[in-house]
N, C-alpha and C positions, 0 to 999 in steps of 0.2 A: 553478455548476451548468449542463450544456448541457442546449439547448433540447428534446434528446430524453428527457434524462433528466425535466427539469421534466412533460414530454407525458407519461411513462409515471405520476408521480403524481398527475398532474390527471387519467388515466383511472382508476387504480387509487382515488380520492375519489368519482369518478363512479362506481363500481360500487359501490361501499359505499353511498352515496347510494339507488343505484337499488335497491340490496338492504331498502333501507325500507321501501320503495313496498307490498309486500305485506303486511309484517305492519300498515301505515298503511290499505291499504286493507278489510283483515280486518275493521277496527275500526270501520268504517264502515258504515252499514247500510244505505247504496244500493243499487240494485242495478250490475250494470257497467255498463251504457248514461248511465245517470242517475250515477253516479259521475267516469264521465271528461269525460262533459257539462260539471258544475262544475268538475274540473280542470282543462279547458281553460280556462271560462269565465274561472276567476281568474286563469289565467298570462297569457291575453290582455291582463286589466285591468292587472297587473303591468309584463306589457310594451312595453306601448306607449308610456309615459310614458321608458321606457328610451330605443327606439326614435327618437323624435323627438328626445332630448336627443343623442343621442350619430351618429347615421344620417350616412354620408361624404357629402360634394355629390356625388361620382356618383350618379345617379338609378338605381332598378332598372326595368330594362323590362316593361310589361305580361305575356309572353309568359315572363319567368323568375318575377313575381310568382305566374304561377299555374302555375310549375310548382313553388314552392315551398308551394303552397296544398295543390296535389295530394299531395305529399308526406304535408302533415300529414293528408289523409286516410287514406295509409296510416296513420298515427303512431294516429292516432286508434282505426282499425279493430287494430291491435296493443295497446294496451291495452283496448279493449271483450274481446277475448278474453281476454287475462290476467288481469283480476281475473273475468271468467265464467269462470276457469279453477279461479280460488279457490273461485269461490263454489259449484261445481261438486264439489270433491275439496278442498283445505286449502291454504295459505301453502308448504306443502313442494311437494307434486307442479308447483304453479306455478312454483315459480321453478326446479325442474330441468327441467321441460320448457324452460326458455329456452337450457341448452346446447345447445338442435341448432340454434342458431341458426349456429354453424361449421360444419357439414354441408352448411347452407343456402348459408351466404355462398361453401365451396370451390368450389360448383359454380356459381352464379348470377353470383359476381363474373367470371370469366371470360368470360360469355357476355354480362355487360353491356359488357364494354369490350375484347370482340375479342381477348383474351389465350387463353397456354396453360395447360391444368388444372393449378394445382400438388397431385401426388401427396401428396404427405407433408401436406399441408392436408385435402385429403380424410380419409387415412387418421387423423390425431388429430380430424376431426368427424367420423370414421363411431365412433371407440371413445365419444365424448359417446352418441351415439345407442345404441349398443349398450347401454352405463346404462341411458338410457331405458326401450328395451325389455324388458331385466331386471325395472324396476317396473312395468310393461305388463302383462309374462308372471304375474307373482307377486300383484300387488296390485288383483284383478279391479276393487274396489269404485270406483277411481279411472279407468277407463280412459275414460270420458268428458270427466274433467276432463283428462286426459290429451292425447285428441283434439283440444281446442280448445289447449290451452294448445301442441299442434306447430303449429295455424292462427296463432295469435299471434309462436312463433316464426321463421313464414317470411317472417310482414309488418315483422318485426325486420330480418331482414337485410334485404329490399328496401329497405326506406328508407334503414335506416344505406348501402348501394354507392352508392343516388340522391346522398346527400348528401354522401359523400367526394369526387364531383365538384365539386358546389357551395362545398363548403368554400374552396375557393380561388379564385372569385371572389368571394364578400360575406364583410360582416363576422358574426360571432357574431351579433348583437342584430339583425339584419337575418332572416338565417335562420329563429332563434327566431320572432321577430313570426309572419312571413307562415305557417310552417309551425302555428303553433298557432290564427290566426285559419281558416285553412281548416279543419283538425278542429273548432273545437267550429263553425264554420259548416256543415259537413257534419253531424254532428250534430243541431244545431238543426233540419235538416231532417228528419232521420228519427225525430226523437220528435214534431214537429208532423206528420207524416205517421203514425205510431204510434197518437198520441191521437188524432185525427182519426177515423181508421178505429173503434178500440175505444172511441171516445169516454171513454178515461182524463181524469181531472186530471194537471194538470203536480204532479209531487213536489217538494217543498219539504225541505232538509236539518236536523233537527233543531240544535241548536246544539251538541251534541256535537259531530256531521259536521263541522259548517262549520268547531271546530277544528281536526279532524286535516284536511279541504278544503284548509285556507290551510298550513297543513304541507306537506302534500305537493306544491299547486300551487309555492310558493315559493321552498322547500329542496331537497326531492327530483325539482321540473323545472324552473324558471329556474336555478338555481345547479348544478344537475346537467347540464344539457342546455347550457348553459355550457362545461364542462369536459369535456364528451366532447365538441362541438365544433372547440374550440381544439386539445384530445389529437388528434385525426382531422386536423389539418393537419400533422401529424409520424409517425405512425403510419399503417400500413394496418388497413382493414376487418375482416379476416380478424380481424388481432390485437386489434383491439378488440372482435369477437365473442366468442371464444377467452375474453378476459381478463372478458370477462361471465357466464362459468362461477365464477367468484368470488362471481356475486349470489347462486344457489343457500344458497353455507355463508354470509354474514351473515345473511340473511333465515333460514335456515332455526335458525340458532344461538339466533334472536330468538325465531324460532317457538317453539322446545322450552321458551326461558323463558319465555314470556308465557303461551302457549296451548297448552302439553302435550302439542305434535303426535306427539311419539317415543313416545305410547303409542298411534297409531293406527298405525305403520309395522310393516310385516313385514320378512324377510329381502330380499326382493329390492331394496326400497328402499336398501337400507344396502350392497347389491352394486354397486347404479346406480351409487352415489353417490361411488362411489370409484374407477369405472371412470372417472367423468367426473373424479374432482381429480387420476388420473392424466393424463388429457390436457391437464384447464389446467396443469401441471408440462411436459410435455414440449412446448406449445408456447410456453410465457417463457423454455425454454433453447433454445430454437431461437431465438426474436428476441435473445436476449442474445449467441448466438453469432457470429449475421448481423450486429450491431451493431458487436461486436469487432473483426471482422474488415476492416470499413470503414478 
């Protein structure tokens, strides 16, 4: 099997993974703040024993340490609105909001790395968006969840272009570490600054929580974040945006079984929804055909 072909099933794992995430976090009766809080906290615990076992003797310098730190503040601030996105509107509206994350990445990737606009990128993340907007237009009750859940998808791509650069200088397990210890340390900050002010108690995770917690921290982001990693040192950005329009239909497939969501959907959801699996189609035969033709 060549190495690209391996990349495109370890991203296409990684997106079924990440398509968990919501019906996982549904189940949870955190709120988003206090939920990715402990997701962090336990991938941190998870990782770092990684980390030390396996870390290259190249050292990483202070000044990429914290730019991988900063990263996972994006990381972090990207899921506080996705599941406020759930928790907001339901498991469906959130993870189709995450298609315009190609819209985001055609035009941002460019300007981060001094390239030219590729059109036809644009154009299959403007038709994701245009979905969107369908459930926008049609589905008033949701338009709030709606709104955070395109904040959540812009802090998606940013990180993901940061980290495509990164990816080729460290290892996986290195990445991981720093980017997840700066999110729940960013974090940390802003619920001790939260209680503080409001004088709350710190929330504590029922025992239910803390199983689906250790699920999600373990399986759907050290094993996930894993895999879209590695994928990303063979692949570009775009296409693993693109190919994140896939979490949508697992998660949302899960949704209708578990949690009945296909009786709160109008027309325009089910318009969205196929504007956008037209464009994750038309952009896997665009990468299969650039491939071939190598």
């Amino acid at each position: 099997m060549s190495s690209f072909k391996r990349s495109l099933i370890q991203l296409h794992l990684f997106v079924f993974l990440a398509g968990l995430t919501a019906p996982i976090g549904n189940l949870i009766q955190l709120n988003g703040l206090y939920l990715v809080f402990y997701r962090m906290l336990l991938t941190v615990l998870a990782l770092f024993p990684i980390y030390f076992l396996h870390q290259q003797s190249t050292k990483v310098p202070l000044k990429d340490k914290g730019k991988l730190m900063l990263i996972g503040v994006l990381i972090a601030i990207h899921w506080v609105c996705f599941y406020g996105s759930i928790k907001l509107a339901n498991v469906s509206v959130a993870l189709v909001c995450i298609s315009s994350v190609g819209i985001f990445t055609a035009v941002l990737e460019p300007y981060f790395f001094k390239t030219k606009f590729i059109w036809n990128d644009i154009l299959v993340g403007l038709l994701s968006l245009i979905g969107i907007l369908c459930i926008f237009q049609f589905d008033i009750q949701f338009r709030t969840g709606i709104l955070v859940g395109l904040v959540s998808a812009l802090f998606a791509s940013i990180f993901t272009i940061i980290n495509k650069r990164l990816t080729v200088q460290y290892s996986t397990q290195t990445i991981q570490t720093f980017e997840m210890l700066g999110g729940f340390s960013f974090l940390t900050i802003v619920i001790l600054c939260i209680n503080s002010y409001q004088h709350n108690a710190f929330v504590i995770p029922t025992q239910q929580d803390w199983f689906w917690l250790i699920i999600l921290s373990l399986v759907c982001t050290v094993l996930a974040n894993y895999l879209m990693l590695n994928a990303l040192k063979r692949i570009s950005a775009f296409t693993l945006n693109v190919s994140l329009n896939l979490e949508p239909v697992y998660g949302i497939i899960i949704a209708i079984v578990f949690f009945q969501e296909h009786k709160q959907m109008g027309k325009g959801f089910y318009i969205g929804m196929s504007l956008i699996a037209i464009s994750v189609m038309l952009q896997m035969v665009r990468v299969l055909r650039q491939q071939k033709s190598k």
